[in-house]
C-alpha positions as CSV (number, residue, x, y, z in Angstrom):
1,X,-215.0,-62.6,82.6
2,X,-214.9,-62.5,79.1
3,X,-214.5,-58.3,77.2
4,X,-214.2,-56.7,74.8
5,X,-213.4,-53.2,75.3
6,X,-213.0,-50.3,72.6
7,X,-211.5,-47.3,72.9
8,X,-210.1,-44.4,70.8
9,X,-213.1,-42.5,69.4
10,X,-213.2,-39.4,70.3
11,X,-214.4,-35.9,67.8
12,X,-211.7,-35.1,65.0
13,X,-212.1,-32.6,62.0
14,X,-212.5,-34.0,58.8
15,X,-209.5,-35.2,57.0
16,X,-208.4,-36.0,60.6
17,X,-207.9,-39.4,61.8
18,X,-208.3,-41.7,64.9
19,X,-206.7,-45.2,66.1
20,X,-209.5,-47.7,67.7
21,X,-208.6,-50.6,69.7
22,X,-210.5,-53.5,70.9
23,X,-208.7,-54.9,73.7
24,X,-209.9,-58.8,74.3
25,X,-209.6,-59.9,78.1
26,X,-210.8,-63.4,79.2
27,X,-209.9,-64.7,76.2
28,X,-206.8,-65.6,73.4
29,X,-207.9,-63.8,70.2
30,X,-205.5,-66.5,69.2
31,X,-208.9,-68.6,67.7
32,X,-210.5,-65.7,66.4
33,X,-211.4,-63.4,63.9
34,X,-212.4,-60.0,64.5
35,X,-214.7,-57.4,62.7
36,X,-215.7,-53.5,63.4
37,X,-219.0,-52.3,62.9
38,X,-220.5,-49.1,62.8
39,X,-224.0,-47.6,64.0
40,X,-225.0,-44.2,62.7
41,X,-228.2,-42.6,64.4
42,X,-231.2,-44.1,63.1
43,X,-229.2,-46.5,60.7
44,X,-228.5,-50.1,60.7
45,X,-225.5,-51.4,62.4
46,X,-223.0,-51.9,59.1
47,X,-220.0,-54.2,59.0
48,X,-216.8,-51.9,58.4
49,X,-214.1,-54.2,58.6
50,X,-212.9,-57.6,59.9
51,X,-209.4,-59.7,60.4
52,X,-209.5,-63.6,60.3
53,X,-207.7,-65.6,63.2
54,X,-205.6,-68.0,60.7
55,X,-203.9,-66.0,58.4
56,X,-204.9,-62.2,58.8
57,X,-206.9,-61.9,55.9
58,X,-208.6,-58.5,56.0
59,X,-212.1,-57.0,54.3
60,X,-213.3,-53.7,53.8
61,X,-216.7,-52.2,53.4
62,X,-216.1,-50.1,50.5
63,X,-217.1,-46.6,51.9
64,X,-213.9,-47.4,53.9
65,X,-211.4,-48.8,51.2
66,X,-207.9,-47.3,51.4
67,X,-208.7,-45.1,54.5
68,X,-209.2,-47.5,57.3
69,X,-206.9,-50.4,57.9
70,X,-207.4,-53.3,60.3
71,X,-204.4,-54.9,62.3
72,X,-204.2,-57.4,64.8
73,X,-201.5,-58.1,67.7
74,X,-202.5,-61.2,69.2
75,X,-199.3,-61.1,72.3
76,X,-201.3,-57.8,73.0
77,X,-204.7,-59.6,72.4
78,X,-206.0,-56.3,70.9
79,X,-207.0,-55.6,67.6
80,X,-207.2,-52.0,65.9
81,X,-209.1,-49.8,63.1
82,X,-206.3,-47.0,62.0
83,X,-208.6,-44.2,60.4
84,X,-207.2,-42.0,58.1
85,X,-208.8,-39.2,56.2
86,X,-212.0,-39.6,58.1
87,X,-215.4,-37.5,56.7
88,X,-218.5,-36.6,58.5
89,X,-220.3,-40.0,57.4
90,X,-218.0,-41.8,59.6
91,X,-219.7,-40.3,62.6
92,X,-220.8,-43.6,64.3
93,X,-220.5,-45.9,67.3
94,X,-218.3,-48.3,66.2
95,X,-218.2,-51.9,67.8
96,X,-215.9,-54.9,67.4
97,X,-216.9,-58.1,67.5
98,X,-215.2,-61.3,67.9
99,X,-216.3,-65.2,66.5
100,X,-214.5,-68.5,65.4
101,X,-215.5,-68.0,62.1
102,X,-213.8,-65.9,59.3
103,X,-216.2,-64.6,57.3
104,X,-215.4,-64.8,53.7
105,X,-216.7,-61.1,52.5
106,X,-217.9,-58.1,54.2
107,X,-221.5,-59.0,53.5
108,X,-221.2,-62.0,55.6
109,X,-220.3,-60.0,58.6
110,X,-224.3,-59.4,59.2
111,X,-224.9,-62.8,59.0
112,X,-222.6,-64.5,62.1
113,X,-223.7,-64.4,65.5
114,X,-220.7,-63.1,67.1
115,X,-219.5,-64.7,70.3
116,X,-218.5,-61.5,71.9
117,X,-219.3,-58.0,71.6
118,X,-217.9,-54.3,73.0
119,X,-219.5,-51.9,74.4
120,X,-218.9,-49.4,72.0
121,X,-216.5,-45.7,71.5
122,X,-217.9,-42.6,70.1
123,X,-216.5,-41.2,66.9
124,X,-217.8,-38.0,65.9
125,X,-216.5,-36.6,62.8
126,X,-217.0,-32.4,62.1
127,X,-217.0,-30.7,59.2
């Protein structure tokens, strides 16, 4: 069975930070790329980051520039979002995503149909 499991949220002060991992089962990330994306209650889901499968290039939505860094360890098959210096309007279920395709820009996050989807992890960010 093909899965995509996060995990790592959790509730952290402001200025605190958090690891997320998306741990791929049922499948090589080997052949794909990789994004987070975020859903804040009563917004839009929002592309936050993303790693390509060929040669890690790496996007960033820029609320999220220089605090959040996306890494990949394909023998591990999991991908992670490090979260540093996190604020309140990070609270969010954040998602990852996986697909073939690298997309070029953030933007272009909204407009794949990713393969495969998580269920989701909490983060909750207090002031």
């Amino acid at each position: 069975e093909v899965q995509l499991v996060e995990s790592g949220g959790g509730l952290v002060q402001a200025g605190g930070s958090l690891r997320l991992s998306c741990a791929a089962s049922g499948f090589s990330i080997d052949g794909y790329s990789i994004g987070w994306f975020r859903q804040a209650p009563g917004k839009g889901r929002e592309g936050v980051s993303s790693i390509s499968e060929r040669d890690g290039n790496t996007h960033y939505a820029d609320s999220v520039k220089g605090r959040f860094t996306i890494s990949r360890d394909n023998a591990k098959n999991t991908v992670y979002l490090q979260m540093n210096s996190l604020k309140p309007e990070d609270t969010a279920v954040y998602f990852c995503a996986a697909d073939p395709w690298a997309p070029p820009n953030i933007e272009a996050m909204g407009r794949i149909v990713w393969d495969y989807w998580g269920q989701g992890t909490q983060v909750t960010v207090s002031t």
